[in-house]
PyMOL commands that place a pseudoatom at each C-alpha (Angstrom):
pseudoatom trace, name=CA, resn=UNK, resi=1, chain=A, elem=C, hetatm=0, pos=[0.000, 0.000, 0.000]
pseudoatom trace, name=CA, resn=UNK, resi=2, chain=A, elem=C, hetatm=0, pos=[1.359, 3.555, -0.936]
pseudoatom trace, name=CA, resn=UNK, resi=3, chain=A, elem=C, hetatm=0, pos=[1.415, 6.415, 1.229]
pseudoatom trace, name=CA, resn=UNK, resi=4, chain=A, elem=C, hetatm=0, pos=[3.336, 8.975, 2.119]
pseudoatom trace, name=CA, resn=UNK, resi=5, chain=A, elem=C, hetatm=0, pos=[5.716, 9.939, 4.767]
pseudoatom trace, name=CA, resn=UNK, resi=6, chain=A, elem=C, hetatm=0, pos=[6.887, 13.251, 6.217]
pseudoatom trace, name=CA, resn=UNK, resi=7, chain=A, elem=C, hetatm=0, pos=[10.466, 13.480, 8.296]
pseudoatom trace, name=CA, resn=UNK, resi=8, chain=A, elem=C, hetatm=0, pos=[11.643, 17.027, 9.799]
pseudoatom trace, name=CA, resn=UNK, resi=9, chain=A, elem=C, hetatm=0, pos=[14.127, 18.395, 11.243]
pseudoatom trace, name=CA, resn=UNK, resi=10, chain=A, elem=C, hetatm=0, pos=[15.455, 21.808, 12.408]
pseudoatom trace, name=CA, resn=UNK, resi=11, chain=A, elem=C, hetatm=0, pos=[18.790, 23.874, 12.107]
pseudoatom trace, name=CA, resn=UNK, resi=12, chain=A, elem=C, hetatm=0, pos=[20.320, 26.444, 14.536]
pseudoatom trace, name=CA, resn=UNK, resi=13, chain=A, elem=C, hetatm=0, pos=[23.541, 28.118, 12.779]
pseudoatom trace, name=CA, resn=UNK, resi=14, chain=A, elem=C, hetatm=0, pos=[26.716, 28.326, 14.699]
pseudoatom trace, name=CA, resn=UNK, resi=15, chain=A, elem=C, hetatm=0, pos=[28.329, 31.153, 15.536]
pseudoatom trace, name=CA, resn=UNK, resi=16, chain=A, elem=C, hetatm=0, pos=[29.699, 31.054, 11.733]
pseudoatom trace, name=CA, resn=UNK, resi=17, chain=A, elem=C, hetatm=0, pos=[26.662, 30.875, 9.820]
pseudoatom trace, name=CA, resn=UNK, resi=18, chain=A, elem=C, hetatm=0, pos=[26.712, 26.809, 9.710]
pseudoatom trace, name=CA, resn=UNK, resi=19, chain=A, elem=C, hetatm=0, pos=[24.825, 24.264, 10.462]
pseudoatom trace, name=CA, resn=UNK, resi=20, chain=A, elem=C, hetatm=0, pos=[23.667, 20.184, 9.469]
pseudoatom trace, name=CA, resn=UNK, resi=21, chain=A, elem=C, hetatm=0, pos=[20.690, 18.401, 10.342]
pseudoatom trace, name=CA, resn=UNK, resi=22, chain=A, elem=C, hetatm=0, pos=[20.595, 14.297, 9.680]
pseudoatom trace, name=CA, resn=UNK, resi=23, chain=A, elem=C, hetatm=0, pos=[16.433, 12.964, 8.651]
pseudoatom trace, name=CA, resn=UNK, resi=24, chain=A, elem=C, hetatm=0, pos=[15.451, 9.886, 9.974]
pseudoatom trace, name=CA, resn=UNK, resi=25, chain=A, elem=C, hetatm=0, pos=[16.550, 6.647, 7.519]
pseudoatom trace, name=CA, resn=UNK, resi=26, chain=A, elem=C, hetatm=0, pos=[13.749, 5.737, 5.352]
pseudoatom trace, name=CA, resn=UNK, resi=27, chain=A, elem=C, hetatm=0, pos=[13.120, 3.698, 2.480]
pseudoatom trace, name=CA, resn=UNK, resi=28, chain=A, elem=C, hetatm=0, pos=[10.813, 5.655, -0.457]
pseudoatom trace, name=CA, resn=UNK, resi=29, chain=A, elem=C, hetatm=0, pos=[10.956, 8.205, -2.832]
pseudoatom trace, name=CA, resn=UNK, resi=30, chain=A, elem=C, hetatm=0, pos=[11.552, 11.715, -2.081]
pseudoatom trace, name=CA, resn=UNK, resi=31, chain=A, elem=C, hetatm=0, pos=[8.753, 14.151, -3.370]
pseudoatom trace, name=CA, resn=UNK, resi=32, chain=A, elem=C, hetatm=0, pos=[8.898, 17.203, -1.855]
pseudoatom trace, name=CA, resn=UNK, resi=33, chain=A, elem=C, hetatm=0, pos=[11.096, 19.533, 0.153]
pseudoatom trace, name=CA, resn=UNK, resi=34, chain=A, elem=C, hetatm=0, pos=[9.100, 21.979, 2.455]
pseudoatom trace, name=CA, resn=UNK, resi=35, chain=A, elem=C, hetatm=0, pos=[11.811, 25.062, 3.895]
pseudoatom trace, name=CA, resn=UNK, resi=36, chain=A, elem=C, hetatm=0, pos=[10.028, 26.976, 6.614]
pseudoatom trace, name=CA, resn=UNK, resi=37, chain=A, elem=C, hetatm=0, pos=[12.559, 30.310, 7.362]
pseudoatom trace, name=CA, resn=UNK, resi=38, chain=A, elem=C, hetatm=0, pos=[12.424, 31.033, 10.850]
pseudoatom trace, name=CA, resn=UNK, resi=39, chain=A, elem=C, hetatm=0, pos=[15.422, 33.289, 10.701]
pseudoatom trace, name=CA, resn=UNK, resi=40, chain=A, elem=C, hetatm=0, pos=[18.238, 32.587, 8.798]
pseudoatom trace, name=CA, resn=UNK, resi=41, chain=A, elem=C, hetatm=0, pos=[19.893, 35.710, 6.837]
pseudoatom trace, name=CA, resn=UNK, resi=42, chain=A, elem=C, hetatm=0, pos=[18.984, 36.153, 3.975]
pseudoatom trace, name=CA, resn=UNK, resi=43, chain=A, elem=C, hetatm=0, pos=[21.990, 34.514, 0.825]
pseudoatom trace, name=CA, resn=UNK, resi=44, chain=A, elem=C, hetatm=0, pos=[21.732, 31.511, 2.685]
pseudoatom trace, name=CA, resn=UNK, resi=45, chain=A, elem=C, hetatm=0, pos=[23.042, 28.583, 0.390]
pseudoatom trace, name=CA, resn=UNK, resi=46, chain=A, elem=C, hetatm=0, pos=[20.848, 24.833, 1.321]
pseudoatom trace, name=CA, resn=UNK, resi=47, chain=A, elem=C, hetatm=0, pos=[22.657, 21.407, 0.654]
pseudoatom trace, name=CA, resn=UNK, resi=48, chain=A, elem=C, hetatm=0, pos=[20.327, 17.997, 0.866]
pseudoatom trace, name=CA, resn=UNK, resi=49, chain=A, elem=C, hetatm=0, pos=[22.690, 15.014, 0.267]
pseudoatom trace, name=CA, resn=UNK, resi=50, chain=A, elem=C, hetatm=0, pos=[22.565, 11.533, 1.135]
pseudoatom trace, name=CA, resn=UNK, resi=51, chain=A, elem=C, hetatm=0, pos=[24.528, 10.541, 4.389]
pseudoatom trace, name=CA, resn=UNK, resi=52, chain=A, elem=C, hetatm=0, pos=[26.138, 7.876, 3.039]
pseudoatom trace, name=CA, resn=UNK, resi=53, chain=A, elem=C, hetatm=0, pos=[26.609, 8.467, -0.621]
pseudoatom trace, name=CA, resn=UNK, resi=54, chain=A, elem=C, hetatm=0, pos=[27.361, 12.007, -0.768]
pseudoatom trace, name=CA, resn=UNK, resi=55, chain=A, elem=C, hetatm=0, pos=[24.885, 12.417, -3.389]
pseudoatom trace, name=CA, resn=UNK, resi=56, chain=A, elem=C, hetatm=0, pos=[23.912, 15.893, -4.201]
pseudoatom trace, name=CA, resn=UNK, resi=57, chain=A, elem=C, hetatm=0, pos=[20.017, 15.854, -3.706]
pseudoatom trace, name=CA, resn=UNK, resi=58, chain=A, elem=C, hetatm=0, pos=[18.725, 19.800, -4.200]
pseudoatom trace, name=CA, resn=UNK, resi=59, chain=A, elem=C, hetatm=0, pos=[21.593, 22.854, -3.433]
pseudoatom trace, name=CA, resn=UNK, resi=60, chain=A, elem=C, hetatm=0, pos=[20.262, 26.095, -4.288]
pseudoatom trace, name=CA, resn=UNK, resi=61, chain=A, elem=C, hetatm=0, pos=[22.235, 29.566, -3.014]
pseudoatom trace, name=CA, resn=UNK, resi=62, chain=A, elem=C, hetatm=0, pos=[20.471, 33.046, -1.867]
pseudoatom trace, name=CA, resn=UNK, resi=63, chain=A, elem=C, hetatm=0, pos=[17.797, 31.509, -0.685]
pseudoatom trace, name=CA, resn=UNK, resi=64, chain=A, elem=C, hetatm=0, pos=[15.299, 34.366, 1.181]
pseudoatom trace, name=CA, resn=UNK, resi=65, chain=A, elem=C, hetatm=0, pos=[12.291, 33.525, 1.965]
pseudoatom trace, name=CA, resn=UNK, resi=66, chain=A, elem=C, hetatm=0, pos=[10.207, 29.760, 2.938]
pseudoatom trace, name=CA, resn=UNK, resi=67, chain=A, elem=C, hetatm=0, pos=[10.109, 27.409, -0.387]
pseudoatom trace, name=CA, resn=UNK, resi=68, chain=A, elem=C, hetatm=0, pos=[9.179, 24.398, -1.705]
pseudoatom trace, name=CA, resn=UNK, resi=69, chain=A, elem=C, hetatm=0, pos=[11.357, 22.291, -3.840]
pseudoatom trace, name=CA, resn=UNK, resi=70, chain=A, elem=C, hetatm=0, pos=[10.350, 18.719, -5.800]
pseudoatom trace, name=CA, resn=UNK, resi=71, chain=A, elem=C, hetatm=0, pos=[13.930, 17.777, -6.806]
pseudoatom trace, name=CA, resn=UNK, resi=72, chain=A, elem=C, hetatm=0, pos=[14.440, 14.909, -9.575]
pseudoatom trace, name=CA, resn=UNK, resi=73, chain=A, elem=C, hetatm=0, pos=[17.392, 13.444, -10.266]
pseudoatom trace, name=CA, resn=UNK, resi=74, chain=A, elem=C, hetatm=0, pos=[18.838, 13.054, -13.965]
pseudoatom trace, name=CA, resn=UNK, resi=75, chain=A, elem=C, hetatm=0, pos=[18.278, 9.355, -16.360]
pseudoatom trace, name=CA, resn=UNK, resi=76, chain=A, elem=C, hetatm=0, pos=[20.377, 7.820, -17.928]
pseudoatom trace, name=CA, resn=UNK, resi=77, chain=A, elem=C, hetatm=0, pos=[21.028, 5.060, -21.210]
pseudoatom trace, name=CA, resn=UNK, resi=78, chain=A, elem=C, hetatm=0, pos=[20.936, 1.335, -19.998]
pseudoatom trace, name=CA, resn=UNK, resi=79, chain=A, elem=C, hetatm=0, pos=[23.586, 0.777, -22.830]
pseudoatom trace, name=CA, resn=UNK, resi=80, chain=A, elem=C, hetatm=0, pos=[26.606, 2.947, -21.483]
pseudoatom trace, name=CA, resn=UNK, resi=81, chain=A, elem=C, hetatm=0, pos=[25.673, 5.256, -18.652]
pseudoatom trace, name=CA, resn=UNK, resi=82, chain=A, elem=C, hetatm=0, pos=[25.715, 8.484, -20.347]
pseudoatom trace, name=CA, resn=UNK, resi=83, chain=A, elem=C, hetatm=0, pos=[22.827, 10.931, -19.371]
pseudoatom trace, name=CA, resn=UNK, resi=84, chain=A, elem=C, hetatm=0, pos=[19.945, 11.027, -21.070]
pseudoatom trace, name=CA, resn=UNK, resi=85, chain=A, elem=C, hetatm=0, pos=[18.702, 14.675, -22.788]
pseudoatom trace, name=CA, resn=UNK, resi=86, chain=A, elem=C, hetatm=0, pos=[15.721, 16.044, -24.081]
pseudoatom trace, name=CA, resn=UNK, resi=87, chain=A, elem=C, hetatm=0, pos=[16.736, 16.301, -28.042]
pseudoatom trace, name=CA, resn=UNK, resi=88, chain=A, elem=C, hetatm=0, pos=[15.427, 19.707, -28.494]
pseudoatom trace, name=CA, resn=UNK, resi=89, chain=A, elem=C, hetatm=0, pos=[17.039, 21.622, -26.065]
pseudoatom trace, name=CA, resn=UNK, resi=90, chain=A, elem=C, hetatm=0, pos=[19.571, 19.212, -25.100]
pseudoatom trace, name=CA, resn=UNK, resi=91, chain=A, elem=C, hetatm=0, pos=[18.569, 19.622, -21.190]
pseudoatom trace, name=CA, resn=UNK, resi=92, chain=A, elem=C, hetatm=0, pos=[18.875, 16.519, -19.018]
pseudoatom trace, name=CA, resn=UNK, resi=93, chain=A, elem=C, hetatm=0, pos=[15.660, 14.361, -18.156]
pseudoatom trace, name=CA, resn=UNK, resi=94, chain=A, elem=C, hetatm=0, pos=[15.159, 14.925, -14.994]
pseudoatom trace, name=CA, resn=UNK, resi=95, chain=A, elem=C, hetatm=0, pos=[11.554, 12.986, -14.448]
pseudoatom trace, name=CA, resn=UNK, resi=96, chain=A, elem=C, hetatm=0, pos=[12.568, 10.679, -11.296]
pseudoatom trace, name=CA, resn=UNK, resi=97, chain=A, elem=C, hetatm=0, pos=[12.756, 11.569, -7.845]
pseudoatom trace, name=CA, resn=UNK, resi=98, chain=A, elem=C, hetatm=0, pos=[15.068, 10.269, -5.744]
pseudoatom trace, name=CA, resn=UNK, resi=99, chain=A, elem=C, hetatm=0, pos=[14.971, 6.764, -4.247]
pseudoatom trace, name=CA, resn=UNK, resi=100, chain=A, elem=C, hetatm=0, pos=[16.558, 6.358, -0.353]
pseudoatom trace, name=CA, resn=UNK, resi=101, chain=A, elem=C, hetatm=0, pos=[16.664, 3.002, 0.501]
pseudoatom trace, name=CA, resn=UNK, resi=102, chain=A, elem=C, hetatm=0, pos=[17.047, 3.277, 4.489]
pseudoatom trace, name=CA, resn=UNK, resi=103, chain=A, elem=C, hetatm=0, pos=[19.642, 6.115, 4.089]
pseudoatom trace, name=CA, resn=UNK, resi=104, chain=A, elem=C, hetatm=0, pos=[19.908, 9.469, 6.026]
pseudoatom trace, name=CA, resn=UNK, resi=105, chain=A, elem=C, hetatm=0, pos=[19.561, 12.563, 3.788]
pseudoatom trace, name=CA, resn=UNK, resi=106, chain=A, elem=C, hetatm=0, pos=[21.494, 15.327, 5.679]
pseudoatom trace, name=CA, resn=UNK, resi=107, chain=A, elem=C, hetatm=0, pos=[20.872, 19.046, 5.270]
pseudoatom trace, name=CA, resn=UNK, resi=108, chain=A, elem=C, hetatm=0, pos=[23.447, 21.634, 5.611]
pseudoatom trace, name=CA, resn=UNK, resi=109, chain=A, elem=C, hetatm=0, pos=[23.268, 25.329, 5.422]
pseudoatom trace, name=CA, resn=UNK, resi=110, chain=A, elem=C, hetatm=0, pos=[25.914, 28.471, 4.686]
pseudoatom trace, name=CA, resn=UNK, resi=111, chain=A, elem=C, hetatm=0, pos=[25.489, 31.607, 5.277]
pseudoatom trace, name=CA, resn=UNK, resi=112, chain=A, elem=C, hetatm=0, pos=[22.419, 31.178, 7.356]
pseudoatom trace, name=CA, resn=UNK, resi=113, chain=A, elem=C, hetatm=0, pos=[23.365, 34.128, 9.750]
pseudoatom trace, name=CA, resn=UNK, resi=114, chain=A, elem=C, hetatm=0, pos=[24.957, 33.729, 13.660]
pseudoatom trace, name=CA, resn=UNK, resi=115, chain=A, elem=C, hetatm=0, pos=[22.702, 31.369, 16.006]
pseudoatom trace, name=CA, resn=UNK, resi=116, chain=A, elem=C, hetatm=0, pos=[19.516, 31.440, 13.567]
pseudoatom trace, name=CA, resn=UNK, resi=117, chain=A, elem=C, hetatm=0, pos=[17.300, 29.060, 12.645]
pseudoatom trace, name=CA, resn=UNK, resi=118, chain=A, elem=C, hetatm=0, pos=[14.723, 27.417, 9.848]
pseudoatom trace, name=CA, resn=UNK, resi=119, chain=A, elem=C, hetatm=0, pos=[12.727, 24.139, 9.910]
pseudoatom trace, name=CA, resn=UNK, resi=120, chain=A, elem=C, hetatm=0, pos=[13.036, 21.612, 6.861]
pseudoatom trace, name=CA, resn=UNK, resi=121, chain=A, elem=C, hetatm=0, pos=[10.015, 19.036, 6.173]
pseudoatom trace, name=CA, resn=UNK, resi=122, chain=A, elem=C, hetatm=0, pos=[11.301, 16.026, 3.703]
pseudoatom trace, name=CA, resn=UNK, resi=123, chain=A, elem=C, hetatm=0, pos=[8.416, 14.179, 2.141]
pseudoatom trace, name=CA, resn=UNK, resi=124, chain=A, elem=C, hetatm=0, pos=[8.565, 10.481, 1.168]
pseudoatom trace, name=CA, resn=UNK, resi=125, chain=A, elem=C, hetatm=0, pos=[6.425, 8.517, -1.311]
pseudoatom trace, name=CA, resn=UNK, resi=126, chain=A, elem=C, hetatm=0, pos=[6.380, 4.854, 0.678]
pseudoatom trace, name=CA, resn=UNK, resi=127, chain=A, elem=C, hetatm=0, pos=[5.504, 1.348, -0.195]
for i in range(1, 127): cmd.bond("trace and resi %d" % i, "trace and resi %d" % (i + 1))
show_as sticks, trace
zoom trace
């Protein structure tokens, strides 16, 4: 049976601006990133990676205000590896959202302003 799943977790900045938040492990696909800005200065620059693969979920920099992000992750050929692209425009398809399998995403911010804080909501399509 499908459902979905929601996993949060808050940041508070160091004194430099920094700060990292580890999600709960789940197993699903990852629809939807809620950001709710308490605080944090404005320029802040968001990470989400997986834990334990490194891999670069959503990053976006000068980031103001509370967002909402549905990041997908690029396809690619069966046959060699090599990404697939839209032929028109030659832009990557990027149709497939991201698949944890009992891994940690981790968020980081930069820039997020001394001792200040913002709220992150991860959203999970489960089986």
């Amino acid at each position: 049976m499908r459902g979905t799943k929601t996993v949060t977790g808050s940041i508070t900045t160091d004194s430099g601006g920094d700060g990292t938040v580890l999600f709960e492990a789940t197993h699903g696909r990852l629809i939807e990133v809620r950001y709710t800005k308490d605080d944090f200065a404005d320029g802040s620059t968001m990470t989400l990676t997986n834990n334990t693969s490194s891999e670069t979920i959503w990053t976006e920099a000068d980031v103001d205000a509370s967002a909402v992000r549905r990041p997908r992750i690029g396809l690619h050929k069966d046959s060699d590896g090599t990404a697939l692209l839209y032929a028109a425009a030659g832009e990557p398809v990027t149709e497939q959202a991201v698949f944890h399998a009992g891994e940690q995403a981790k968020m980081t911010i930069a820039s997020g302003g001394d001792t200040k804080s913002g709220t992150y909501e991860l959203v999970f399509e489960v089986y």
